[in-house]
C-alpha positions as CSV (number, residue, x, y, z in Angstrom):
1,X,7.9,-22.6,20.9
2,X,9.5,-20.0,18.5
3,X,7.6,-16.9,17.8
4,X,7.7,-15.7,14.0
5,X,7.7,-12.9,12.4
6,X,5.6,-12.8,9.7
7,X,6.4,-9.6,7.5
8,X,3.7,-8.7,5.1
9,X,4.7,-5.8,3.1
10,X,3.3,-3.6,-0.3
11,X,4.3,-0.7,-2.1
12,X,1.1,1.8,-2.4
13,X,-2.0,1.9,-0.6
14,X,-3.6,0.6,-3.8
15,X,-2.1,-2.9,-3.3
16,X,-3.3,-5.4,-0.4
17,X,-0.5,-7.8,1.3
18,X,-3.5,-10.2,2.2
19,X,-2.3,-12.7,-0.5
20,X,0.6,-12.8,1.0
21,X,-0.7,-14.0,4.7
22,X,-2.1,-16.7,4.4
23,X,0.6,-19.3,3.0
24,X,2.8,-17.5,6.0
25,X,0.1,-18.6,8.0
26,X,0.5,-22.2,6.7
27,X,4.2,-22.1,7.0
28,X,3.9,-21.0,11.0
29,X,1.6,-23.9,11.6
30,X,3.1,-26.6,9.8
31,X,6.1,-25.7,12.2
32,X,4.5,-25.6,15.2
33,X,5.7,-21.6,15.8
34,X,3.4,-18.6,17.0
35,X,3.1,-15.4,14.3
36,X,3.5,-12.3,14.9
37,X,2.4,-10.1,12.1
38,X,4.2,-7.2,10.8
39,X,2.4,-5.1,8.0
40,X,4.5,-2.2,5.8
41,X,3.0,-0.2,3.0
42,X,6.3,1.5,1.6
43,X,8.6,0.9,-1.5
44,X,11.4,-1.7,-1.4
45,X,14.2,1.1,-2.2
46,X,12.9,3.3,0.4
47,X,13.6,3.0,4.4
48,X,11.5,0.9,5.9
49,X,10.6,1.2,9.9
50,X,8.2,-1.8,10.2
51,X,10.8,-4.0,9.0
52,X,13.2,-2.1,10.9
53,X,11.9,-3.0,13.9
54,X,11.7,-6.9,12.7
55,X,15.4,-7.0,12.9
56,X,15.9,-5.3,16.3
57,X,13.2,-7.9,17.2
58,X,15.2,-10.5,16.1
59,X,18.4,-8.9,17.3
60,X,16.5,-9.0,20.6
61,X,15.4,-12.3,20.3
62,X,11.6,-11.2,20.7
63,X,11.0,-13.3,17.4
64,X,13.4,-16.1,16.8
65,X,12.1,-16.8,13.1
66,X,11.4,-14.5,9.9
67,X,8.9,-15.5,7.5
68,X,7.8,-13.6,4.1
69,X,6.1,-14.4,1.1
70,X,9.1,-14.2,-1.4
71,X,13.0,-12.7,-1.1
72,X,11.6,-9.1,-2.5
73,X,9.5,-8.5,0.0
74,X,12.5,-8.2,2.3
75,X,13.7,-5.3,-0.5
76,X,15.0,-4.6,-3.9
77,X,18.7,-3.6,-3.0
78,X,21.1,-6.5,-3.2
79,X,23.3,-5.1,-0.6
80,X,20.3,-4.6,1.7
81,X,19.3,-8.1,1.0
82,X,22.5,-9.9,1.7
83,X,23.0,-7.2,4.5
84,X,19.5,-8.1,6.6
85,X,19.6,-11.8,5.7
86,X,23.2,-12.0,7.2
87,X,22.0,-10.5,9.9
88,X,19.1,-12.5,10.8
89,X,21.3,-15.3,10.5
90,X,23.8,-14.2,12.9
91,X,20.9,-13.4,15.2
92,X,20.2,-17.5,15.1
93,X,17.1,-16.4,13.5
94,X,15.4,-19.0,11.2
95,X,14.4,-17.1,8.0
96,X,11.9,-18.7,5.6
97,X,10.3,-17.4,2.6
98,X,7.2,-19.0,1.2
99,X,8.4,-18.7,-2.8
100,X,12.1,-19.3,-1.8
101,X,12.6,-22.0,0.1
102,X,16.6,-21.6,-0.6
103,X,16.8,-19.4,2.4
104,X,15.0,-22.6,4.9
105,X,18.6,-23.4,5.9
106,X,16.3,-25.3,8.5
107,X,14.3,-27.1,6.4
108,X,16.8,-27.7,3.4
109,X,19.9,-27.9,5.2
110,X,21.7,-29.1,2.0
111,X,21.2,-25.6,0.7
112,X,23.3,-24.5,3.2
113,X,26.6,-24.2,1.3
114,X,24.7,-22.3,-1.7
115,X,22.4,-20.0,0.3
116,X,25.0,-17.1,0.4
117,X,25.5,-17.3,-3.6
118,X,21.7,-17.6,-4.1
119,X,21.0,-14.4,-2.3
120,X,23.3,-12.5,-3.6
121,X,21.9,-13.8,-7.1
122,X,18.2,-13.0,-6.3
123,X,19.2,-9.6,-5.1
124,X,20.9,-8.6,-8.5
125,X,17.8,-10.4,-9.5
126,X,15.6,-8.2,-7.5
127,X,17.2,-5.4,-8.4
128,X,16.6,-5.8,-12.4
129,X,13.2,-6.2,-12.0
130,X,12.7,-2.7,-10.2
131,X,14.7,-1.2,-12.9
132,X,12.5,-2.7,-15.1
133,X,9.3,-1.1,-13.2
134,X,11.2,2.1,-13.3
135,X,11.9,1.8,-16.7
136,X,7.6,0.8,-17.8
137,X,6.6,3.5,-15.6
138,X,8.7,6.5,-17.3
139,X,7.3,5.1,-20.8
140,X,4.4,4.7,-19.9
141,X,4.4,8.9,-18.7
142,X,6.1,9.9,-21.7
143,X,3.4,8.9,-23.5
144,X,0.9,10.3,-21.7
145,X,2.8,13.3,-21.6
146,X,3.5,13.6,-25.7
147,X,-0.4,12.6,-26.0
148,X,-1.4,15.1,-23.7
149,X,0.8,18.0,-25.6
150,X,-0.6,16.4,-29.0
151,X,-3.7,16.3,-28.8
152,X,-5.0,18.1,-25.5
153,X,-5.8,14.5,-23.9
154,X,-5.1,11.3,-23.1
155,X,-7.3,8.4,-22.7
156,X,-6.8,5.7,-20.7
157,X,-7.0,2.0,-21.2
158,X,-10.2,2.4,-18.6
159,X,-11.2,5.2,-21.2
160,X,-10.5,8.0,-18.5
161,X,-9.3,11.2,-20.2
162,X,-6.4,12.6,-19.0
163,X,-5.7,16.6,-19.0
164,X,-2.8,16.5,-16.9
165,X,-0.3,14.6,-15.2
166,X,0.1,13.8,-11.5
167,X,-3.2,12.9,-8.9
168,X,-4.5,16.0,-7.3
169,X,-4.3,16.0,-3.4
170,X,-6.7,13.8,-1.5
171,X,-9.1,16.0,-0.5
172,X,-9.6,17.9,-3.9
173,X,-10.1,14.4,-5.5
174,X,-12.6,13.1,-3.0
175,X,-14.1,16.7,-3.3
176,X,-15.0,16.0,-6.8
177,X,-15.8,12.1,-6.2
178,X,-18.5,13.8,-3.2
179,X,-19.9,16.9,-5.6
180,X,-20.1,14.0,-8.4
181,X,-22.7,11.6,-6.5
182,X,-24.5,14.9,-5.3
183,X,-25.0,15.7,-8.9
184,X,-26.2,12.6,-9.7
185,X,-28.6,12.8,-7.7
186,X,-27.7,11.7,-4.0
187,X,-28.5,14.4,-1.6
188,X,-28.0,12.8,1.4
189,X,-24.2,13.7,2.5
190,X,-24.0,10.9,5.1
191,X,-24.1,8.7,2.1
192,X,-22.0,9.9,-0.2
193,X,-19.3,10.0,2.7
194,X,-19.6,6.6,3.5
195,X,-20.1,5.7,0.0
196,X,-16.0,7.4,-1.1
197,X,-15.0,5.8,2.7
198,X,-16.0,2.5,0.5
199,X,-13.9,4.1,-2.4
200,X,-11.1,4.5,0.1
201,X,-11.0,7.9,1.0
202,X,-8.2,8.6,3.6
203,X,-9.8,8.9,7.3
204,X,-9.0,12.7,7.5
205,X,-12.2,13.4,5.0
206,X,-14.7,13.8,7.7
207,X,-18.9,13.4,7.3
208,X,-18.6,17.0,8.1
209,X,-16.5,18.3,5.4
210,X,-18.3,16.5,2.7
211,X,-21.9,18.4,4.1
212,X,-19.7,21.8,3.6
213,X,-18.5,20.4,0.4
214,X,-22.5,20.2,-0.5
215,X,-23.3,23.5,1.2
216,X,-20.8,25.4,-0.5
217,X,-21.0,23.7,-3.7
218,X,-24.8,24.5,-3.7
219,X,-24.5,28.4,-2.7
220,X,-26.7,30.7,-4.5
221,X,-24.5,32.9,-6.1
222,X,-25.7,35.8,-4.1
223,X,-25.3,36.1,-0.5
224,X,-29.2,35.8,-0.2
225,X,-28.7,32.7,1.7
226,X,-28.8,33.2,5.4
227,X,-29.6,29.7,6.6
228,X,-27.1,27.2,4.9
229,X,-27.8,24.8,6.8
230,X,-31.4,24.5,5.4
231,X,-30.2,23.2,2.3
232,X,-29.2,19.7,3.7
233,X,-31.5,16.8,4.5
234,X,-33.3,15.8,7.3
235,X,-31.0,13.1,8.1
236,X,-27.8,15.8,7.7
237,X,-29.5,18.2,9.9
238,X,-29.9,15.5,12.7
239,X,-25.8,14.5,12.2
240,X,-25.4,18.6,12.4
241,X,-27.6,18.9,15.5
């Protein structure tokens, strides 16, 4: 029984591949082979180690198929494309993709004679569409950007102002997000943690940063204060003890 490598891969942390599994599920079952899943989050242009290692694992022969949900999760380079999918095929490594079924040489063996025209022709493909991002994305900032300089703000389609560009770092942002549901009125900090861990704060932000968060943010503004830690709740003075 062949063992398959099932690469799942998205850009940003934002995205989630799990649309992706399940049809590569289908495809290992209806073919009898055993997955093995690979999961990336990176950009197509950039250098990717997961998938990295699913071609010295073909190379290898610890997988002896390759299955993806369409040609660009594989990349958005055409040379890197052709390059990889040539290789896999040297490798005598069955490669299927869910949305292409072009590349099933194994399944569509009348393909065969085309396949190496078609890839290079999605990969051109591929490659014009992630101009095309690139393109939307640097619009899309310029405006913000001549908005911003016009007029002081910008307001999103969400109708969140915006008073500058670029995301301040992780733990200034869930900083605010924690101070935010204090102010409204949550005081216990155990909750608000695990209620921005539901937001998807990064596993670095700690129960114990966002009660000195609260202690800090709740200082008197002398230093009249010798017990901080009597300003948290019951339940936060258990967690400290």
């Amino acid at each position: 029984m062949k063992t398959a490598a099932i690469y799942l891969r998205v850009s940003t942390n934002e995205q989630d591949e799990m649309n992706q599994e399940p049809p590569c599920l289908e495809v290992c079952a209806l073919r009898g082979w055993t997955p093995r899943i690979y999961r990336e989050v990176e950009s197509g242009t950039k250098r990717r180690p997961v998938w990295d290692q699913v071609l010295e694992d073909a190379r290898t022969a610890r997988v002896q198929a390759v299955v993806v949900f369409s040609i660009n999760r594989i990349g958005r380079r055409r040379i890197q494309i052709s390059r990889d999918l040539r290789a896999l095929a040297r490798y005598g490594c069955a490669i299927v993709s869910y949305c292409d079924k072009f590349l099933d040489v194994d399944g569509s063996p009348e393909m065969a004679p085309t396949r190496d025209l078609l890839i290079q022709w999605w990969g051109w493909f591929a490659e014009r569409e992630r101009e095309e991002i690139v393109k939307r994305t640097k619009n899309a900032l310029d405006v913000i950007r001549e908005n911003i300089r016009r007029d002081g703000v910008h307001v999103s389609a969400k109708g969140r102002p915006i008073v500058r560009l670029g995301k301040p770092s992780h733990p200034e942002r869930w900083k605010a997000r924690a101070l935010a549901l204090h102010a409204a009125g949550e005081t216990n900090s155990a909750a608000i943690w695990r209620q921005i861990k539901a937001e998807g704060a990064p596993a670095k932000i700690s129960r114990r940063a966002v009660r000195h968060w609260i202690v800090d943010a709740t200082a008197p503004k002398e230093d009249d204060d010798p017990d901080p830690v009597s300003r948290l709740t019951g339940a936060d003075r258990r967690a400290e003890a």
